[in-house]
Structure formats: C-alpha cells, structure tokens
KOLBA-534131 format. One record per residue (C-alpha): x, y, z; residue in three letters. Coordinates in steps of 0.5 Angstrom, whole numbers. Example, Ala and Ser with C-alpha at 12.3 -4.5 7.8 and 13.67 -1.06 7.14 Angstrom:
      px      py      pz   residuo
      25      -9      16       Ala
      27      -2      14       Ser
***
This chain:
      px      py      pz   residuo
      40     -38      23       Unk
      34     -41      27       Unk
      30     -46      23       Unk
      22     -46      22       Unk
      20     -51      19       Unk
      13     -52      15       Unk
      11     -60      15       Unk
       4     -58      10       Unk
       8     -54       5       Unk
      14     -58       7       Unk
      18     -51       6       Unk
      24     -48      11       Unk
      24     -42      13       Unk
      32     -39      16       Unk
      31     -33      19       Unk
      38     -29      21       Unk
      38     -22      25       Unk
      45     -19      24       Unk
      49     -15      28       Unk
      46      -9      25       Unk
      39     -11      27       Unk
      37     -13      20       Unk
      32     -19      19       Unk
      34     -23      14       Unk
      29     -29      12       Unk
      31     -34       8       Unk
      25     -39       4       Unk
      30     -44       0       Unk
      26     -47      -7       Unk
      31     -53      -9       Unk
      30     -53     -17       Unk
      27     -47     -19       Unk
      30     -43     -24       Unk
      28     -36     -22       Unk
      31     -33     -16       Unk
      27     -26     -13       Unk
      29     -21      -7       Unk
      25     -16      -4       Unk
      29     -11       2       Unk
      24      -7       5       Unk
      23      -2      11       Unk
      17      -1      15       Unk
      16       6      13       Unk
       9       7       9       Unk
       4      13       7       Unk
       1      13      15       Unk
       8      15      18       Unk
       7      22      17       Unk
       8      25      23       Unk
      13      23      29       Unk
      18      24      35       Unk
      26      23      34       Unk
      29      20      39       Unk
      32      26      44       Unk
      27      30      42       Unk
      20      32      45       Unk
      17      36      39       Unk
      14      32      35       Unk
      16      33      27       Unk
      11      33      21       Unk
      12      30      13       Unk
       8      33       8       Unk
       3      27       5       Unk
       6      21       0       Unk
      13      23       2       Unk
      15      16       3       Unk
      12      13      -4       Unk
      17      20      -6       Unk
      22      17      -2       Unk
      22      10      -7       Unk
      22      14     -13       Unk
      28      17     -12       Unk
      32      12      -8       Unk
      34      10     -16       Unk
      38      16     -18       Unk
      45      16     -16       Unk
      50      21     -15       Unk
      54      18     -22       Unk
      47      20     -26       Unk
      46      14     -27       Unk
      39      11     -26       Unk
      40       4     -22       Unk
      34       1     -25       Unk
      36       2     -32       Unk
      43      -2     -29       Unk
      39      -8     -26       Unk
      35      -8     -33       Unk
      41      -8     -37       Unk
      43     -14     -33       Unk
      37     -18     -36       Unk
      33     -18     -28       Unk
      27     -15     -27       Unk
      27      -9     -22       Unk
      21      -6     -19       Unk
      19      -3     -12       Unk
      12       0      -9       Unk
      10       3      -3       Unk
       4       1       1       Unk
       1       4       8       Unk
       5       1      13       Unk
      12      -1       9       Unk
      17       0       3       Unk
      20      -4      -1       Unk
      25      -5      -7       Unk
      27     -12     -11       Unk
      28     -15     -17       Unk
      27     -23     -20       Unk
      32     -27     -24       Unk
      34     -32     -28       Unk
      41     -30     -28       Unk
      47     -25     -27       Unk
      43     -26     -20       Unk
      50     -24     -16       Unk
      52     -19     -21       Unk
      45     -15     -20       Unk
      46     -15     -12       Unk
      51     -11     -12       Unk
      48      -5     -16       Unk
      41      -7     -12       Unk
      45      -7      -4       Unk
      48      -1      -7       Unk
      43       3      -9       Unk
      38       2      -3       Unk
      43       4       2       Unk
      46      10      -2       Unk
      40      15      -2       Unk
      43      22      -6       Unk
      38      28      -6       Unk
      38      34      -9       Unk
      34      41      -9       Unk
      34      39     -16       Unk
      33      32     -18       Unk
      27      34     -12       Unk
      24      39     -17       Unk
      25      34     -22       Unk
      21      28     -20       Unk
      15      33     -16       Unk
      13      33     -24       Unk
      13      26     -26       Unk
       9      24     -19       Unk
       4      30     -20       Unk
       2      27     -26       Unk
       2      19     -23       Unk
      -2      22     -18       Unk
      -7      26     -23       Unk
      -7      19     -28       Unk
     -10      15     -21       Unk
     -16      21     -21       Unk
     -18      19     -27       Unk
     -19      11     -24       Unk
     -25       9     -23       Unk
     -23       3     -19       Unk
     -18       7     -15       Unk
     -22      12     -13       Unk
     -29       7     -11       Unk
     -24       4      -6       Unk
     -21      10      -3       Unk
     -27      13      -3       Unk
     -29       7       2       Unk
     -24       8       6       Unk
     -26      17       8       Unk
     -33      13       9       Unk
     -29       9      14       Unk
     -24      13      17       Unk
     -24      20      20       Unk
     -17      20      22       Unk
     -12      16      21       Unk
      -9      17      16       Unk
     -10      10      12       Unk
     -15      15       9       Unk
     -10      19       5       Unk
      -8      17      -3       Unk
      -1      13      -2       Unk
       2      18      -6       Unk
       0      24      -3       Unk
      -3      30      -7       Unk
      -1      36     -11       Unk
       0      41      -6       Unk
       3      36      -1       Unk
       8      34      -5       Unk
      10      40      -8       Unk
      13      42       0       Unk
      17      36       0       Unk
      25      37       0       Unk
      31      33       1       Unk
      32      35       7       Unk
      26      32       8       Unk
      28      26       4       Unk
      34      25       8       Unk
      30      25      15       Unk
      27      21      13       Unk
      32      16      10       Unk
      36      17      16       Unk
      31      15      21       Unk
      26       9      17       Unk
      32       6      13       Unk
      36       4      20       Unk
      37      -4      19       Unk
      32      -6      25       Unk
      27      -3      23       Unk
      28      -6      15       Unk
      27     -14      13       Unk
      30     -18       6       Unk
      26     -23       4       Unk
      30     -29      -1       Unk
      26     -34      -4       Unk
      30     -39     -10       Unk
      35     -44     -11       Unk
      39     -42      -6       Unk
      44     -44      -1       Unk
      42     -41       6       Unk
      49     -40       9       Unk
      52     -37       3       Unk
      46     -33       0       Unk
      47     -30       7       Unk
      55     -29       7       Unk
      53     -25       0       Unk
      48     -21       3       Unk
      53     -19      10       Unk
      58     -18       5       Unk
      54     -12       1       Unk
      52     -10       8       Unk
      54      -2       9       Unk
      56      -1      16       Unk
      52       3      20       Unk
      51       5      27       Unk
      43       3      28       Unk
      40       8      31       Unk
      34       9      35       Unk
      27       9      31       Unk
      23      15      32       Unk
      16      14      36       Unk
      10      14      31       Unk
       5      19      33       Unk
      -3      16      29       Unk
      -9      20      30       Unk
     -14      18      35       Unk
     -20      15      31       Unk
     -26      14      33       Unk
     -30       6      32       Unk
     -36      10      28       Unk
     -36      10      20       Unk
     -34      18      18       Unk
     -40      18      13       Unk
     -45      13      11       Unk
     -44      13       4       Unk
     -40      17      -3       Unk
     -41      18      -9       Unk
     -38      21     -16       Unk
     -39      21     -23       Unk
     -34      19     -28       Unk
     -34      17     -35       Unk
     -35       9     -35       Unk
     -39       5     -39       Unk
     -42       2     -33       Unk
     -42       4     -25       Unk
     -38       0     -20       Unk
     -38       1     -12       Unk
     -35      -1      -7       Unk
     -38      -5       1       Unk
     -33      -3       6       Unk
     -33      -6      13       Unk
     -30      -1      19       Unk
     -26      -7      23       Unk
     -23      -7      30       Unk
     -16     -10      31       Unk
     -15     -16      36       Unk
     -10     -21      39       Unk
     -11     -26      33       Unk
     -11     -22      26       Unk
      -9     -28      22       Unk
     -14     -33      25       Unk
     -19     -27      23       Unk
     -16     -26      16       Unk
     -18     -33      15       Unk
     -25     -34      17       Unk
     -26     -27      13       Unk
     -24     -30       7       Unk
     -28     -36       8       Unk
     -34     -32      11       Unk
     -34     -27       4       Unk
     -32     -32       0       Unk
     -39     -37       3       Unk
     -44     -31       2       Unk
     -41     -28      -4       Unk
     -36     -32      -8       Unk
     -38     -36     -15       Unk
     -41     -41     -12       Unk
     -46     -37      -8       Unk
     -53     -37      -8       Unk
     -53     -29      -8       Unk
     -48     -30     -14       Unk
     -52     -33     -19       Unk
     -58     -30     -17       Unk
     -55     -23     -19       Unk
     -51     -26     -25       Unk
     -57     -29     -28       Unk
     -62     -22     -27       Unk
     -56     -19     -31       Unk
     -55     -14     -24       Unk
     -47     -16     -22       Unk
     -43     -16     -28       Unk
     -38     -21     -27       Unk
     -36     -22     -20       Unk
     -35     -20     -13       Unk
     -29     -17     -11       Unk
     -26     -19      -3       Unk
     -21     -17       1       Unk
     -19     -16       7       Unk
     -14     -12      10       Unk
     -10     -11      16       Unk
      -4      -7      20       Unk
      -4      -6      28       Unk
      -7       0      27       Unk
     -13      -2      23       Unk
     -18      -7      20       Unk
     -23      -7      15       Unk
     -27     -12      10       Unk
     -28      -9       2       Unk
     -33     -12      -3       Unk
     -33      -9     -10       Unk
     -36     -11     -17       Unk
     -39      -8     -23       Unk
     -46      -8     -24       Unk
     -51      -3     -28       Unk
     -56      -2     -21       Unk
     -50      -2     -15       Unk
     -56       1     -10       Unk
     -59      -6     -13       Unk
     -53     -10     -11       Unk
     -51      -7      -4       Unk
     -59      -9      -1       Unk
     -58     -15      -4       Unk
     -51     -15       0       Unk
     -55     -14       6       Unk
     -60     -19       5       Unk
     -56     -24       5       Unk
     -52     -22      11       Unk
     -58     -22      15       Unk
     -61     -28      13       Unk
     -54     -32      14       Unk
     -55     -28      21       Unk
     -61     -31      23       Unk
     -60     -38      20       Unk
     -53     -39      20       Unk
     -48     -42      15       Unk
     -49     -47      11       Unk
     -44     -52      12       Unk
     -43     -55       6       Unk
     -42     -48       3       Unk
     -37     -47       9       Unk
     -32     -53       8       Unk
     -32     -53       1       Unk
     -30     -44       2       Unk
     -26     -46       7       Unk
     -22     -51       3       Unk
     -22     -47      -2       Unk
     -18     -42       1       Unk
     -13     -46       4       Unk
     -12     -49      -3       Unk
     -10     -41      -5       Unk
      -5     -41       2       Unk
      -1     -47      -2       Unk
      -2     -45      -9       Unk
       1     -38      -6       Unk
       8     -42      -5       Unk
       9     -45     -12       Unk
      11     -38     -13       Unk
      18     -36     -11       Unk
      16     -27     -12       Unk
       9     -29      -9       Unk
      12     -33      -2       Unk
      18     -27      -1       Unk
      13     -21      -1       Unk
       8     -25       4       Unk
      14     -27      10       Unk
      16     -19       8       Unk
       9     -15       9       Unk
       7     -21      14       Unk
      14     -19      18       Unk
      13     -12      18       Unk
       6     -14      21       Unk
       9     -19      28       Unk
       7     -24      23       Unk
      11     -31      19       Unk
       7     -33      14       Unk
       7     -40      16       Unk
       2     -38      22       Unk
      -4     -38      16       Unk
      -3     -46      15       Unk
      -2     -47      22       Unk
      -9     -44      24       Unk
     -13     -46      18       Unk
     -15     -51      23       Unk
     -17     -47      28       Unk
     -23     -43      24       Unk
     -29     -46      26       Unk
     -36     -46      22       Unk
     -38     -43      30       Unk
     -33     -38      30       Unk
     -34     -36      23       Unk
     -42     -34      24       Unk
     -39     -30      30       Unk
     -35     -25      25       Unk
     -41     -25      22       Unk
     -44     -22      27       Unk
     -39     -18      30       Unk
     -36     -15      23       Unk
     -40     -15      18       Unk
     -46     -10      22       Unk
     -50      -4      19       Unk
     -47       2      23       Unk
     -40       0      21       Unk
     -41      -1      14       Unk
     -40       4       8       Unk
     -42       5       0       Unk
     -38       8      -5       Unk
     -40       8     -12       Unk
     -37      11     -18       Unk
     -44      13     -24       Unk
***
C-alpha cells in the first residue's frame, strides 16, 4: 500500500488500488471505539446523459435516477431488506446521493466484520424488478413532494436555477414526479453495470483498524468482476452569465429567509481557493464581524449567517443564507460590506484570527472517524486527498484572499433567493 503521512494531524493514510480498479483508502484511528466505512461510486444526480463505450449514440436517463438507484440497492432478491439486516446487527447503516457521487455505509461499535458481509453483499448484488420499481416511484415521489414544503431547501435550489442555465446542478437531487415516473429496471441496471464498476468506485475506512488485515477483509468480500470501460459523461455547455438575477416564492414560515449565490469559475488550485473562500466569508460574514453585529443588534438578521462554498470539476459557487424579517435589508448590507472591503482591503487582524479559525475546524474534523471517511471519499472523487487542505493552509494569504474577493464575490455573478 502507498503511505501518506500527515505530520500536522499526525495521521497515515494507506491507499491501495486493487487489481480490479477499486481504490481503497485506509485512515487507521488507534483506540477509538467505533469504526466507520463508506463505499461509494462517482455517479451522482449531474450524470444523466452519456456515451457507452462502443457506442456513439449518446444515451439519456430521467432526472434523479441515481438517488433512485441508492434507495433501491437495499432490497434483495431473498426479500429481505439489508438495512433492517445491518440494524438488527446493532450498526447504524445509511447512504445518500449527492451531484457528482453515491455512497453506502454504516458506524459500529461491534459485529463490525459481521456487518461487512451483509454491507459488501448488497452493494455489489443490485436486484431490480418492474415491480419493486413501481413500488418505490410511490415512497420517493412523497420524499420529493416533503422536500417542496422545505423552505430552507427550496432558497438554495432556487439560488442554484439563479446561477445556472444548464448544467445540471440546477436540477433536485432526487429528480421530480414526472421523471421518476419513467425510470425502469432496465435503466436501473445500465446504470448499475456501467457507474458501479470498480475503478470508477472508492472505500473509505476510518477506526481501530490494522491496515493490512482491514484490507485482506475487504479483498476477501470483493465480487469479481470484469471492470469495464467508463461511459463518457456528456455536461451541457454553460454560459459564465447568471441565469437570472433573482427568485422569489412565498411559503408558509414565520420569518423570510434568503439565500446569496456566487456563480464561480473552476481553476487549477480548488483547495486553495476553497480555503481562502472560507476565511474570506467567515471575515466579513462570521460571528465576530462588524456586519454580524450591526445586523444582529438592529434586530434585521435573525441568528447567523450561513456559508459554503462548493466544488466539483465542473462547477463552483459561494452561498450565503440566513433568517431575517427584512432580507432585501440583509442582501444591501451584504453588499456594503463587500465593497467597502474592496476598496479598503481586509483587516488583517480579522483575517488571521478567521484563518486560524478554519484551520482549527480542518483539525477538529478528524477527531471523527465518520467525518475523516466522507471527506477522503467526496475529495477523492474530486482528484483530491484530503490532507491537501492542511498542507496548503499556509499558502492562503491576506493578498491572495483580497484577489477572491474581487475575483469572486462580484454583482454580475451574484444572485437572490428568497422564501417570504
């Protein structure tokens, strides 16, 4: 296995690529009590349209089959569910679907061995049927009809259709109605056969573990299987320019809250620039702002700001969200801010203290086995390892973080969604 050492969270990471193509990344944690595994697949919601290998004709899937594809990977052919199985077991099973990745898992304490077998099982044993099918259009149109009533969910998919035309980031995770009503398990299987192939897979392990045996147990469980050649993913062309400047619905809450977007660019350097986003936002936004206090003391935000910044090769974007009675209040004072640190740069007090901040959180991030995992999986399927975000913390100047700011978080690229 290849080693990578960490000196500044004093961490080893053992990364193996079997013969099959699967990548698995070991994150050995000495006296921890629970253990935690994550297998997932670098096929998310954006991944409806592509071409198979041999084939020139590009192929299209109905929006939200791969969250689709998730629910059903439980159900197998005995009838037996295999979440039930692995809860029975005293683990705590779960998996989720994201824009560019899927992923199954569970955390134990113990039977964490017994548990592998039923977990290795049933994520490489899908079992479809135009009736199971039929069966779960019901369970996940009512998962889809639940999320409409959220407001918080429907700010920041709003922001995102502000942002983007095209590209498919703009479309609910979990698809609509109406598309999920013309998937089949003949779809299901396409794409099963072609995304769940073990080079375009990864397993993440983070416990009390010893590497090589961990690994000898995983390759022990390890169906074989021919890896075949990954389909060729076809994106939409997306224009730099914002969709639309600004959306806004009125739902049933007790006070409006909104959502900033920033359409971003993707560059060589992601993690660097993920960093100095963080402290950018987290320095004009954060508790310890000037904008936070006045907005807070006038009573207009109600609680704090929220931030994030996410990434895939495709696509960027910054996202600011709160609570506040007056939004369109909140959103001009936003700006304010931004364009007075434009013009007088950061202060650079504000700036260490935020930037040391957010290397604290990248530390305090690996006292947890489930949290260490989920990030070397997602950061994998991104062309990254994790540890790159301690070791260019450094890198992240107070000059280089004034040029996103002027670079980033600009009027033509920013959008509004509000819920009244």
């Amino acid at each position: 296995m290849e080693i990578i050492e960490n000196d500044k969270v004093k961490e080893k990471l053992y990364i193996e690529k079997l013969e099959n193509g699967l990548t698995v990344m070991i994150i050995p944690r000495k006296n921890t009590i629970k253990k935690y595994i994550i297998f997932g697949t670098h096929f998310g919601s954006n991944d409806n349209k592509f071409i198979l290998p041999g084939e020139s004709e590009e192929k299209s899937v109905p929006d939200g089959i791969a969250h689709f594809l998730e629910h059903k990977m439980f159900e197998q052919k005995s009838g037996i569910n295999s979440l039930d199985t692995l809860t029975a077991m005293g683990v705590s099973a779960n998996a989720y679907t994201t824009n560019d990745h899927t992923a199954y898992l569970y955390e134990a304490t113990e039977n964490f061995y017994e548990a592998l077998d039923e977990f290795m099982d049933y994520v490489q044993n899908p079992y479809y049927t135009d009736e199971n099918v039929e069966k779960e259009k019901g369970i996940i149109a009512q998962e889809i009809n639940m999320y409409e009533d959220y407001p918080e969910w429907q700010t920041y998919l709003n922001a995102i259709k502000c942002m983007y035309k095209n590209f498919p980031v703009r479309i609910d995770i979990a698809g609509s109605v109406e598309s999920i009503g013309k998937i089949t398990k003949e779809m299901l299987y396409l794409c099963y056969d072609n995304f769940y192939t073990p080079s375009n897979m990864g397993i993440a392990i983070c416990g009390d573990f010893e590497p090589e045996k961990i690994l000898e147990e995983i390759k022990k469980r390890i169906i074989k299987t021919e890896n075949r050649e990954l389909p060729k993913r076809i994106y939409p062309d997306e224009p730099d320019e914002i969709n639309e400047k600004e959306k806004t619905v009125n739902m049933n809450l007790s006070n409006p809250i909104f959502t900033i977007g920033f359409k971003d660019k993707v560059e060589d350097d992601m993690v660097k620039k993920h960093i100095g986003l963080q402290v950018l936002m987290n320095t004009l936004f954060g508790k310890s702002s000037k904008l936070y206090k006045k907005l807070t003391d006038e009573n207009i935000l109600l609680g704090s700001f929220g931030m994030e910044y996410e990434f895939t090769p495709n696509y960027a974007f910054a996202l600011i969200n709160g609570v506040s009675r007056e939004p369109k209040k909140v959103i001009e004072e936003v700006n304010k801010e931004i364009e007075n640190a434009k013009q007088n740069g950061l202060n650079a007090e504000d700036f260490e203290r935020n930037k040391k901040k957010i290397y604290g959180a990248y530390i305090t991030e690996y006292n947890s086995v489930e949290e260490t995992a989920r990030n070397f999986l997602a950061d994998y399927f991104k062309g990254i390892n994790s540890f790159e975000y301690l070791d260019k913390y450094a890198d992240v100047t107070k000059e280089y973080t004034e040029e996103l700011l002027k670079s980033v978080l600009v009027e033509n690229k920013e959008v509004y969604s509000i819920v009244n």
